[in-house]
DOKEMI-803734 format. One record per atom (N, C-alpha, C): z, x, y. Coordinates in steps of 0.2 Angstrom, whole numbers, plus 2048, in hexadecimal, padded with zeros to 3 digits. Atoms other than C-alpha are relative to their C-alpha. Example, Ala and Ser with C-alpha at 12.3 -4.5 7.8 and 13.67 -1.06 7.14 Angstrom:
<recs>
8008047FA82783E7EA8008048067FF7FC7FA8248447FB8037FC805
</recs>
This chain:
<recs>
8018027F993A66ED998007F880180080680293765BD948087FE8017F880180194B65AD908048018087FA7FE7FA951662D9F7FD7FA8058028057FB944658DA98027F97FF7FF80680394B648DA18097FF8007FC8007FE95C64DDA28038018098018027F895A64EDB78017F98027FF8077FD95563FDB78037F97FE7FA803801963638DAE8047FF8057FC7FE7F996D640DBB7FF7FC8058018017FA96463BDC98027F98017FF80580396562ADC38087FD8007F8802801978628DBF8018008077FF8017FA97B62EDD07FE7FB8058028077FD970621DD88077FA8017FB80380197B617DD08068018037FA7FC7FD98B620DD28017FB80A8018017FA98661EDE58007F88008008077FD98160BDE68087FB7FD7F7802802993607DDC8038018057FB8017FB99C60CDEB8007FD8057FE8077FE9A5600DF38078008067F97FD7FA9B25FDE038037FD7FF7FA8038039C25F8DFC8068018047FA7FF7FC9D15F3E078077FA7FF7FD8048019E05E9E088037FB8047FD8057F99E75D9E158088007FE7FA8028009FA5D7E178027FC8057FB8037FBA065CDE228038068047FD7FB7FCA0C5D7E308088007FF7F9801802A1D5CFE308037FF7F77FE800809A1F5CCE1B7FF8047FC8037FD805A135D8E147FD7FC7FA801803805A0E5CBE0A7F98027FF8068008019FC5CCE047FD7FA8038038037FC9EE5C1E0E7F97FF7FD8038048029E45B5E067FA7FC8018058047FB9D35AEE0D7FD8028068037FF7FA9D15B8E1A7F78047FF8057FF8009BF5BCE1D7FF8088048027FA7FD9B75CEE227FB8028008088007FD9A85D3E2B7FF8077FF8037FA80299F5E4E277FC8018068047FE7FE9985EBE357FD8098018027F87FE98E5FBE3B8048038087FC7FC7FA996606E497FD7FB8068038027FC9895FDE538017F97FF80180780398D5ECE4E7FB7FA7FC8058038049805E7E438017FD7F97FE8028079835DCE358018037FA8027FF8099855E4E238047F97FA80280280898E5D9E158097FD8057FC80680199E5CCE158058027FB7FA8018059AD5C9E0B8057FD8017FB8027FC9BA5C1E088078037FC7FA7FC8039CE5C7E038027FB7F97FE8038049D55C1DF38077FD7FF7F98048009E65BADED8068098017FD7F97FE9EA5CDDEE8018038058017FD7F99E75CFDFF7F78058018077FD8019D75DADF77FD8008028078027FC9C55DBE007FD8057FC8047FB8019B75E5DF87FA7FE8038078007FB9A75E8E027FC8047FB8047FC80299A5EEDF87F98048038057FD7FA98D5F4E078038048037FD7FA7FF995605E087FB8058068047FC7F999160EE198078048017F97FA7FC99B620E208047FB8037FC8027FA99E619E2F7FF7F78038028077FE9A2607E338077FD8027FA8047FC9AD5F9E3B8017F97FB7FF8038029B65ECE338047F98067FE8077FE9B95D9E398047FC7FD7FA8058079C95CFE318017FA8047FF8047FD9CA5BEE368047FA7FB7F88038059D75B0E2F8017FA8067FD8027FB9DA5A2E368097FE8047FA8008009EC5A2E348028098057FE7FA7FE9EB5B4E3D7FD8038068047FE7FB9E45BEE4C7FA8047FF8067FC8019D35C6E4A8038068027FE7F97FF9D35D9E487FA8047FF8057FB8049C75E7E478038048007FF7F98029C65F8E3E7FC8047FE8047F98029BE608E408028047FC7FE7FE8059BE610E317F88047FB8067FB8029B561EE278028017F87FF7FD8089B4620E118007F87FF7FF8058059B6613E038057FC8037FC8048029C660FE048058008087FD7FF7F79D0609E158087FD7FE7FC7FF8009E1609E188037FA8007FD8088019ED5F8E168007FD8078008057FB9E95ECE248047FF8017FB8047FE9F65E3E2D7FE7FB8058018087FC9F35D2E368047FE8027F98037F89FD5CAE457FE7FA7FC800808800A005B8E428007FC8048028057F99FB5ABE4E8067FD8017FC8037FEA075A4E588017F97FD7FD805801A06594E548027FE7F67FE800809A09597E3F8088028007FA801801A1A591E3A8018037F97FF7FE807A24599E2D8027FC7FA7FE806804A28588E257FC8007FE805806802A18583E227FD8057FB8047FF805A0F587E117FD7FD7FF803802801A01584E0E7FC8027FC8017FE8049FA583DFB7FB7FE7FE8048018029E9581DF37FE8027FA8037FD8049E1581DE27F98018008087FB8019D0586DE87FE8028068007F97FA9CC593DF37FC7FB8088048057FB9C658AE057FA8078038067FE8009B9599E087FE8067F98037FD8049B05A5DFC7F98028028077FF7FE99F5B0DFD7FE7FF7FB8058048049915A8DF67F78058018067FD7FF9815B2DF67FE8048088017FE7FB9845BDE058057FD8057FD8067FA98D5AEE108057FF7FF7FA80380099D5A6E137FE7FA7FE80180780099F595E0C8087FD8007F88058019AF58AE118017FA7FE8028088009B457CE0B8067FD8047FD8057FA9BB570E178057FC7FD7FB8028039C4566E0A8088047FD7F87FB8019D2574E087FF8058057FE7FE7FB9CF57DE178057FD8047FA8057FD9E057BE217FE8008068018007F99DA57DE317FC7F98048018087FF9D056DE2F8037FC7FF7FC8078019DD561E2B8048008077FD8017FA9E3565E3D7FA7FC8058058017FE9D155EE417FE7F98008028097FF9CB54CE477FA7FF7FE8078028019B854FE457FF8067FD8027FC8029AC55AE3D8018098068037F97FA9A8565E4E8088028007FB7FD7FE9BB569E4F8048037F98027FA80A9BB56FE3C7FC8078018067FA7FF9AD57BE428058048067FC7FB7FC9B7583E4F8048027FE7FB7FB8059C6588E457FF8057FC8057FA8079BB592E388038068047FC7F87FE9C05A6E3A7F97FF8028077FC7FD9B35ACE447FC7FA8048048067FE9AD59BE4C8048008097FD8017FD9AF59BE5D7FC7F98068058067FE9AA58DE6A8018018098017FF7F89A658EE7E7FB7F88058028097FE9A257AE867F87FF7FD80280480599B575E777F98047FD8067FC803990584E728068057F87FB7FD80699858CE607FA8078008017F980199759EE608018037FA7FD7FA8079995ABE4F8028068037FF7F78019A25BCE537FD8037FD8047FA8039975C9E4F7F87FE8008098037FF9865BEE527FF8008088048007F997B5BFE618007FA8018038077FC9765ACE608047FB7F77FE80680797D59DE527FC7F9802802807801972590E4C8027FB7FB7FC80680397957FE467FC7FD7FA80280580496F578E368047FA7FC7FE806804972568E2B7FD8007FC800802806973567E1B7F98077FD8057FA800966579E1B7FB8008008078027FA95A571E278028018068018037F9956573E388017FC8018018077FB958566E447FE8028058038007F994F562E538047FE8077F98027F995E55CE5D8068078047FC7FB7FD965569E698067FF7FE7F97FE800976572E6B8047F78007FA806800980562E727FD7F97FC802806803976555E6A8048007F87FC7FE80697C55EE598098008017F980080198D55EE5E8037FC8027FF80580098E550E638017FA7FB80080480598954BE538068027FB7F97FC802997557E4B8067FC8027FA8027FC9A454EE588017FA7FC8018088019A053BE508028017F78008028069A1543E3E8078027FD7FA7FF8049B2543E337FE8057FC7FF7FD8069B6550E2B7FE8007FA7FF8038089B9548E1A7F67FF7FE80A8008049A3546E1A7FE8067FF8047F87FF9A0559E1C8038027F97FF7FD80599F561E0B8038097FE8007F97FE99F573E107FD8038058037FB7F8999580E1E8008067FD7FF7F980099158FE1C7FF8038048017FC7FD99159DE267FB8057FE8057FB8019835A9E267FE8058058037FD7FC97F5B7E307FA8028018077FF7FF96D5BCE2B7FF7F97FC8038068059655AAE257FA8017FE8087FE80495A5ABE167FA7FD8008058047FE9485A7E177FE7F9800801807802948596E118047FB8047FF8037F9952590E217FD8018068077FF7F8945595E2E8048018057F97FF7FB95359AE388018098017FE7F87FF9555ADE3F8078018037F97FE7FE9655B4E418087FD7FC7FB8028029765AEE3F8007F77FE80080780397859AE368077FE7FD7FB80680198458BE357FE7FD7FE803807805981581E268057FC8007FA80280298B572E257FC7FA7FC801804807988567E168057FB8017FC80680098C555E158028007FA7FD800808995550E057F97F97FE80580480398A546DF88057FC7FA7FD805808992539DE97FB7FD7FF80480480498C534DDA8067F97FE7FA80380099B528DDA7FE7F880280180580099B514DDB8077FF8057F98017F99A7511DED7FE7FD8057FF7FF7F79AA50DDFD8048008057FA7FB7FA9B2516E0B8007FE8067FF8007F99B5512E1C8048008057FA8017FB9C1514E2B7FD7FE8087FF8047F89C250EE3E8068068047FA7FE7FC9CC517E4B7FD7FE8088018007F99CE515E5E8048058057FA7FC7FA9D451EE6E8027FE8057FE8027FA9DC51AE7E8028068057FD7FC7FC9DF525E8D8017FC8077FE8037F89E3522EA18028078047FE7FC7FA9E152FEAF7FB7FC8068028047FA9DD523EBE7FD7FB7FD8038048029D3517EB28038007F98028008089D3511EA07FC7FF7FE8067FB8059CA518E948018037F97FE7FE8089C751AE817F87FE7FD8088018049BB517E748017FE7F97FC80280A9BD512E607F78037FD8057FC8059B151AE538007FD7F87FE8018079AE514E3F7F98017FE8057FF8049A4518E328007FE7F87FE8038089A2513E1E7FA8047FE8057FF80799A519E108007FE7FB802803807992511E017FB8037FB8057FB80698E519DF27FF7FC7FB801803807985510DE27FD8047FC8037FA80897E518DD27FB8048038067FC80096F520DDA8018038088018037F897251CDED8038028067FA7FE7FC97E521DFB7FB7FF8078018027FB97D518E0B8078028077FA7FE7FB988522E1B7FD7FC8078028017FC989519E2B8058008057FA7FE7FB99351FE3B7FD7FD8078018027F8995517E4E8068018017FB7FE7FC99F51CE5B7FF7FD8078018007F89A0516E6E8078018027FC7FE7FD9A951DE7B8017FE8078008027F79AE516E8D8038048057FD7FB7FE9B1524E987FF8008088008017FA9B5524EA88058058057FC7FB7FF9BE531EB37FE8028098008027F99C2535EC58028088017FC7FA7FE9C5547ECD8008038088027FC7F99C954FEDF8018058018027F97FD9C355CEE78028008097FF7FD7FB9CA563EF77FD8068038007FB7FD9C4571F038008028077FC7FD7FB9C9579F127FB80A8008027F77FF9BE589F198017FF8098017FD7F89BE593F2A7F88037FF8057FC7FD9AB597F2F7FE8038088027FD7F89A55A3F3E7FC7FE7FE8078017FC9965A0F488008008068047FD7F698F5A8F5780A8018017FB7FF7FD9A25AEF578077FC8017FD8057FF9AB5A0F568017FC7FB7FE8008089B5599F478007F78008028078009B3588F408037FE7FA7FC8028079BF57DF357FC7FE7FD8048048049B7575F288047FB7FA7FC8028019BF568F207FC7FA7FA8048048039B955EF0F8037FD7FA7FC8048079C0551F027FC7FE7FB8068038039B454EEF48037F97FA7FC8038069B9540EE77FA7FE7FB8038008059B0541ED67FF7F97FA8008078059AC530ECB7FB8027FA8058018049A452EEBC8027FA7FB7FF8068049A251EEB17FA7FD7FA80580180599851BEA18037FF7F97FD802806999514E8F7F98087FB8067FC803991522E818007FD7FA80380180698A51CE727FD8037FA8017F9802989527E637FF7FC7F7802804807980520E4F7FC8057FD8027FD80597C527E417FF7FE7F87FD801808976521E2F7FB8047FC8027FA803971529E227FE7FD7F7802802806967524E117FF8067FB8027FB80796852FE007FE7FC7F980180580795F529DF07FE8057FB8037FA80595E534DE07FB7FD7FA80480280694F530DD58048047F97FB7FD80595953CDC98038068027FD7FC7FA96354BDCA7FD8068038057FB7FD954556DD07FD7FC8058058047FB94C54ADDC8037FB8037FB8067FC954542DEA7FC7FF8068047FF7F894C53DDFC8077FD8027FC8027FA95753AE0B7FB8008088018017FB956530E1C8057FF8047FA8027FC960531E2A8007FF8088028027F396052BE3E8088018037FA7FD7FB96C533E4B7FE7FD8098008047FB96D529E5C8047FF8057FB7FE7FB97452EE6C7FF7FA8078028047FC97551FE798058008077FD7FE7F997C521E8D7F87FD8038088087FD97250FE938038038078018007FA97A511EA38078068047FC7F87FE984523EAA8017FE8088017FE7F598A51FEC08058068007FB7FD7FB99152EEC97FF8008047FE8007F899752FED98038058027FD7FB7FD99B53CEE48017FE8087FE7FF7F99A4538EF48038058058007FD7FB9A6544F028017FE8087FD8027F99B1543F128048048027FF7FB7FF9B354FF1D8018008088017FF7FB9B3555F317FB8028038077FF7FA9A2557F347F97FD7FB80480580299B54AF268027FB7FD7FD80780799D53BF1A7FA8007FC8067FF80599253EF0C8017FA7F980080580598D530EFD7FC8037F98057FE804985535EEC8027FB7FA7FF804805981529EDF7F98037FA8067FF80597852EECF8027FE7F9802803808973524EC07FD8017FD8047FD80596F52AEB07FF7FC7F9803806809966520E9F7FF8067FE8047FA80596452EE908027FA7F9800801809961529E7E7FD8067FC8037FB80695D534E6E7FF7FD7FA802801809955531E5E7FF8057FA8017FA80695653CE4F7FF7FC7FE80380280794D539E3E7FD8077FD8037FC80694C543E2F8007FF7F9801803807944541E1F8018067FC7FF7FA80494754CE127FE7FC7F780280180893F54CDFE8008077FD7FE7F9806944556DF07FC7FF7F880380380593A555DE18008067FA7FB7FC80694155DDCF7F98047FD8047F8802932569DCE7FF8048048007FC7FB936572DDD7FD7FD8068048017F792C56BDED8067FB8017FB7FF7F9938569DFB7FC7FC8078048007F992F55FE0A8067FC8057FC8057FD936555E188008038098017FE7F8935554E2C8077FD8027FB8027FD941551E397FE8028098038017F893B548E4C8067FD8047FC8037FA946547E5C7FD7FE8068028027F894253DE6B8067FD8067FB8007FD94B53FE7A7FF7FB8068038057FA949532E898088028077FB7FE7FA953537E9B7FD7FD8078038017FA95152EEAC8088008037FC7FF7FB95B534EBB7FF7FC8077FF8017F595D52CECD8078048037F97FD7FE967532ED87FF7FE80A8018017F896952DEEB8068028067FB7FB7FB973536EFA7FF7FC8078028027FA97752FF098058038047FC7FB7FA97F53AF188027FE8067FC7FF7F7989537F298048048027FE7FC7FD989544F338067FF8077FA8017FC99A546F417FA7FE8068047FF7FA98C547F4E7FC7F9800803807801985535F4A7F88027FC80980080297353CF418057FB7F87FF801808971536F2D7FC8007FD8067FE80696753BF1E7FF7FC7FA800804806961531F0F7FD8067FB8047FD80595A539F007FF7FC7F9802801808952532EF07FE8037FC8077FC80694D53AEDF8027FC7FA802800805948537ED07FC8037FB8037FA806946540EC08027FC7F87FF7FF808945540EAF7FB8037FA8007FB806943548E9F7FC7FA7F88027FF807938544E8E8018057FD8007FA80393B54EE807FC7FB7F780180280692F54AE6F8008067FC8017FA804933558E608007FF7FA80180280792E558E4F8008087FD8027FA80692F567E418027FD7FA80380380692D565E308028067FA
</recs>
């Protein structure tokens, strides 16, 4: 009885196994070559879209999923290709084929000896220094938009297959809203970002629920110094530009980053309209020219202190600094039954700080405090075709102090 009961549970046992070994195995090609497809990433979901598990293809074209479900959907993304999904049931799925984006030349090749994503503990991790999508990229933030799966909506970054996406740094929070972060993203080169991972569930230790955007600055232990300068120029009814530079200093313990940017932005735009309204029966032209001004400098700084007591124990300081001293727009309006004037001036500045300490027996502390400062006016003056006229005054603004830790 002993035997047999001990032989069961053998059994039961192997099969466990047996079962948790199975795995979803498929393969990416070129539509037009057949070649195999390299790097592309794929997403594991439930019929219902619910996350399960990652991967990415191999030099084979290969993919294997290990969070084997009946029935489920598959997400292939590439930057070089067109996102696809696939409904699909059992281990093994049939040879995918991928469209290629229109704008990928059959010249161009492009050759890496190391891979620019990989999964890392559940997550995607790219590195931007051999991603080819970023070397078409001017700054950080437009590195992040080319990612597979990375999409962007006026200045909000979305993940396909996420509810919501949160932006951290370096695998901390910050207290700096959407655009204030991407702002900081816009001013940062490339060449400083180390890597980005993508995460769709974020593990406890980022405080963070849901889907996550880590992007990591690079660190040297290297004796240098880097820096570049660039400007711009444009002209649609005015001139307008801005120049940007930043350097880095690194010594045997120390690394010193420091970025400024100003912008002189100025722009003009008209608006027309033209309606018919009835009243009491009786139709009424309406006739109205708006012409839109805006005129301001932005200011945008950032530095950043790292010191390693050794290679277990570093602390880091950094200040992010967003400054628009003086914003006028104008909105004139002239029409056939007013003359309307709108003038509104805007002051905003921002202050980030964050401290960060690492100490080589584990304890992890460090805070990070934003203050925001906003004053608006704004004053309106009307003449009506009938000789009346309206004034109106306001005045507002915005505090913002936030701290977590």
């Amino acid at each position: 009885m002993v035997r047999r009961l001990t032989v069961f549970l053998l059994f039961v046992f192997v099969f466990i196994r047996v079962i948790e070994a199975q795995s979803i195995i498929g393969t990416l090609v070129d539509d037009d070559t057949q070649q195999p497809i390299e790097g592309a990433t794929i997403l594991l979901q439930a019929v219902d879209s619910a996350y399960i598990g990652t991967s990415v293809s191999g030099t084979d074209g290969v993919f294997i999923l290990n969070n084997y479900v009946k029935e489920y959907c598959l997400v292939i993304r590439h930057f070089s290709y067109q996102t696809k999904r696939v409904l699909n049931k059992g281990m093994i799925v049939d040879t995918i084929r991928l469209i290629p984006k229109d704008y990928v030349l059959d010249e161009i090749v492009i050759k890496s000896g190391r891979p620019f994503v990989r999964v890392k503990d559940g997550h995607l991790e790219y590195n931007l220094s051999v991603f080819p999508g970023s070397r078409m990229a001017t700054n950080a933030y437009e590195a992040l938009v080319k990612l597979p799966g990375i999409q962007e909506n006026k200045g909000v970054l979305a993940l396909a297959g996420a509810e919501k996406l949160t932006i951290i740094l370096n695998g901390k929070p910050s207290t700096m809203n959407v655009g204030q972060i991407e702002t900081f993203l816009r001013n940062t080169p490339v060449n400083r970002v180390e890597k980005v991972e993508v995460m769709y569930s974020a593990p406890p230790e980022y405080h963070v629920k849901g889907a996550v955007l880590n992007v990591v600055m690079k660190r040297s232990d290297n004796y240098f110094f880097q820096g570049e300068i660039c400007g711009d120029y444009k002209n649609q009814y005015f001139n307008s530009g801005g120049m940007n530079g930043n350097f880095r200093l690194s010594i045997s313990k120390a690394i010193l980053d420091v970025m400024y940017s100003a912008e002189n932005n100025k722009s003009m735009e008209y608006m027309d309209l033209y309606s018919k309204h009835t009243l009491l029966g009786q139709i009424y032209n309406i006739e109205q020219n708006e012409q839109l001004r805006s005129k301001y400098w932005n200011h945008n700084l950032r530095t950043a202190f790292e010191y390693d007591f050794n290679e277990e124990s570093h602390v880091s300081i950094s200040y992010t600094g967003n400054y628009v001293p003086f914003r006028h727009n104008n909105s004139l309006t002239t029409g056939n039954y007013q003359i309307g004037n709108v003038d509104k001036y805007i002051n905003t500045r921002m202050h980030n700080v964050t401290v960060r300490y690492k100490s080589e027996f584990g304890l992890d502390i460090g805070g990070d405090y934003t203050y925001y400062h906003s004053d608006n006016n704004q004053n309106l003056r009307v003449n009506f075709q009938n000789g009346e006229q309206d004034y109106f005054d306001m005045k507002s603004g915005q505090r913002v102090d936030r701290y977590s830790k």
